[in-house]
C-alpha positions in Angstrom: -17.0 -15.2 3.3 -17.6 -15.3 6.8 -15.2 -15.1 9.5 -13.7 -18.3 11.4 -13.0 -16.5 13.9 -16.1 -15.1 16.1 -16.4 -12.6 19.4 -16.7 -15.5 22.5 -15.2 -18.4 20.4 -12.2 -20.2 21.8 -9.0 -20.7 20.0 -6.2 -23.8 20.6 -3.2 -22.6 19.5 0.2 -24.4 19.2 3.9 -23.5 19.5 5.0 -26.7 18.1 4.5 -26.9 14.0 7.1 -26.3 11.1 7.4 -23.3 8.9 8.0 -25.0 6.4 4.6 -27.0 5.9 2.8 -23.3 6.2 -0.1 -22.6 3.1 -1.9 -19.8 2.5 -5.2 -20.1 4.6 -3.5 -21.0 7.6 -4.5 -19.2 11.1 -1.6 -17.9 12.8 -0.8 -15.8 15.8 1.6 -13.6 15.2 3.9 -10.3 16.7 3.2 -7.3 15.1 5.3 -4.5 16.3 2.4 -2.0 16.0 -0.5 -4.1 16.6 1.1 -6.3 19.3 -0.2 -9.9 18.9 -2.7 -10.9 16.2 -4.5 -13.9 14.5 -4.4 -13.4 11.1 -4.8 -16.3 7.8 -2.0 -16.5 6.1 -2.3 -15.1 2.0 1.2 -16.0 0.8 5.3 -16.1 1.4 7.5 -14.2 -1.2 10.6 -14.8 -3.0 12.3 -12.9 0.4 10.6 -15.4 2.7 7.9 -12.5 4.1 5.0 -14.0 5.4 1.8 -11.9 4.5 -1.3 -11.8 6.2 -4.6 -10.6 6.1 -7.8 -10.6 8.0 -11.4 -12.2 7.5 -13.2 -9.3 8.8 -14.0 -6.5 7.2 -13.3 -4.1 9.2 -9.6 -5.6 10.3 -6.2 -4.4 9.7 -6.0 -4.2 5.9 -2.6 -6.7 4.2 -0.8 -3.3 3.7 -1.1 -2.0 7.0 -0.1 -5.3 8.5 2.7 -5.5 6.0 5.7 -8.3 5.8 6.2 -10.2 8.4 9.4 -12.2 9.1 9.2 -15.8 10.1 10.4 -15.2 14.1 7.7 -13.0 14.1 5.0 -16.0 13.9 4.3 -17.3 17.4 1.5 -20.1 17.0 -0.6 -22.0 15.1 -4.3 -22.4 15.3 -5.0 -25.6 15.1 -8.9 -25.6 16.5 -12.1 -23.0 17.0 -15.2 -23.5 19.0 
């Protein structure tokens, strides 16, 4: 798997979308409180309502470092990449 996401490429992002309607393989931007902000695909909610991420890159931020995430937390959607 290759990553969508690619040095130089440009990202539209959007504020307005619903929660709700989320699915794993989604590209959010998000708030870490270690990593500051982040866009990372979405892998899955849990029974809590955690959000869990992960990255396509090899070398990024591995799902346990990133850890849950709670829903205020996610700032934007991706919704195109060139």
């Amino acid at each position: 798997m290759f990553p969508r996401l690619k040095n130089g490429n440009f990202v539209l992002l959007t504020e307005h979308f619903d929660r709700q309607s989320l699915k794993a393989g989604d590209m959010l931007k998000l708030l870490h409180p270690r990593y500051g902000y982040m866009v990372k695909t979405l892998v899955g909610i849990d029974h809590g309502g955690w959000f869990w991420f992960k990255g396509e890159n090899k070398k990024s931020v591995s799902i346990n470092d990133i850890g849950p995430i709670a829903p205020q937390q996610i700032k934007s959607k991706v919704i195109f990449v060139c």
